[in-house]
C-alpha positions in Angstrom: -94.0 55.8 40.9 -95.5 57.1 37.8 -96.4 54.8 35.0 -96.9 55.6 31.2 -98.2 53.2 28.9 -97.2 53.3 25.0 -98.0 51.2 21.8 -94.7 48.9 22.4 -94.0 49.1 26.1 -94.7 50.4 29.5 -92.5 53.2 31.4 -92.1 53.5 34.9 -91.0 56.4 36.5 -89.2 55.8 39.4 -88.1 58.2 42.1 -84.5 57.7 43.2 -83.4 60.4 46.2 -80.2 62.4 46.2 -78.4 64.3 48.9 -77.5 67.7 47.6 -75.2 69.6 49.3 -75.3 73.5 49.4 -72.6 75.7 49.8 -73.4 80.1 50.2 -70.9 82.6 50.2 -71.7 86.1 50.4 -69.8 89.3 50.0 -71.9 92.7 50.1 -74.7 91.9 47.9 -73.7 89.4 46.2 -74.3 85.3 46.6 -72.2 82.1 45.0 -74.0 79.1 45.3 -71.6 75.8 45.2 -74.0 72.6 45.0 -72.9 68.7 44.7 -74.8 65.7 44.2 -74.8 62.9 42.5 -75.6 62.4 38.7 -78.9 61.3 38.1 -77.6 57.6 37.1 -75.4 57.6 40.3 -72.7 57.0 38.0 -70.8 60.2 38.8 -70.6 63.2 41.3 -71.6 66.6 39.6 -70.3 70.4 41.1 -71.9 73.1 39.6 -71.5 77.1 40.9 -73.7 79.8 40.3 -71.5 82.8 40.4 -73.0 86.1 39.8 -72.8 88.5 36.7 -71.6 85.5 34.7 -73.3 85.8 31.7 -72.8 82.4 30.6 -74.8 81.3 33.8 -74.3 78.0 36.0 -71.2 75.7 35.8 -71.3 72.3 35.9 -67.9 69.7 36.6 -68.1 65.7 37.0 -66.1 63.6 39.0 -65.8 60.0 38.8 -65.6 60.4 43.1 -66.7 62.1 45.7 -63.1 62.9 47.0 -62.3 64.8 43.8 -65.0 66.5 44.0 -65.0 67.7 47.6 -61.6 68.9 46.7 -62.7 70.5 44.0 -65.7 72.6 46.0 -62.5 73.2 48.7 -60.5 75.1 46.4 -63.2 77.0 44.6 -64.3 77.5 48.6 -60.2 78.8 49.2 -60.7 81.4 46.0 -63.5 82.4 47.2 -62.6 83.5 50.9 -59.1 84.7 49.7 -61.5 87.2 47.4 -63.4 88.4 50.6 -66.2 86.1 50.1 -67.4 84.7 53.7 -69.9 81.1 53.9 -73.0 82.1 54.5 -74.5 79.0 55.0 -74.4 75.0 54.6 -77.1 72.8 54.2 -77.5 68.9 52.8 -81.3 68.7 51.4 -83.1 65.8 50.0 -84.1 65.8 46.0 -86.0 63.5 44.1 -84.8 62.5 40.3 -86.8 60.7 38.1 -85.2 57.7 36.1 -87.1 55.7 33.7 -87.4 52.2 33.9 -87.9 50.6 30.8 -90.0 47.1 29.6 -89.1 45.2 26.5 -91.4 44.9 23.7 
């Protein structure tokens, strides 16, 4: 835990851990990366996908629960093998996101 001092109050950084879960699906030479976790206030589950060539970059969904969410990666997961795309690989990894934790004045 990180702490930062100020002129009215004192921050604390503290480090809250998330599971991430990590989708790949290949096809030639191209990779989608489906990833889920929780919001950084816990408060919500995000999706986002990384599909290639799209020039507006990562998308991100929130769900208010996990189920809609994992139903949510399983038919973005159906599109995707329907289209030729095969998993590649799976993998639930550990992150670390920092939350402030606020004194009063």
């Amino acid at each position: 835990m990180a702490t930062v001092t100020g002129s009215c109050a004192t921050l604390d950084i503290v480090e809250r851990p998330v599971r991430i879960l990590r989708w790949t699906f290949r096809r030639d030479d191209e990779a989608v990366v489906c990833e889920m976790g929780l919001t950084g206030d816990h408060t919500a589950y995000q999706l986002r996908v990384d599909p290639p060539g799209n020039p507006s970059g990562i998308t991100s969904e929130l769900f208010d629960d996990a189920t809609s969410a994992f139903r949510r990666q399983g038919a973005i997961e159906r599109i995707l093998v329907d289209g030729g795309w095969l998993l590649e690989g799976f993998e639930a990894a550990g992150a670390a996101i920092a939350q402030p934790s606020r004194g009063g004045c």
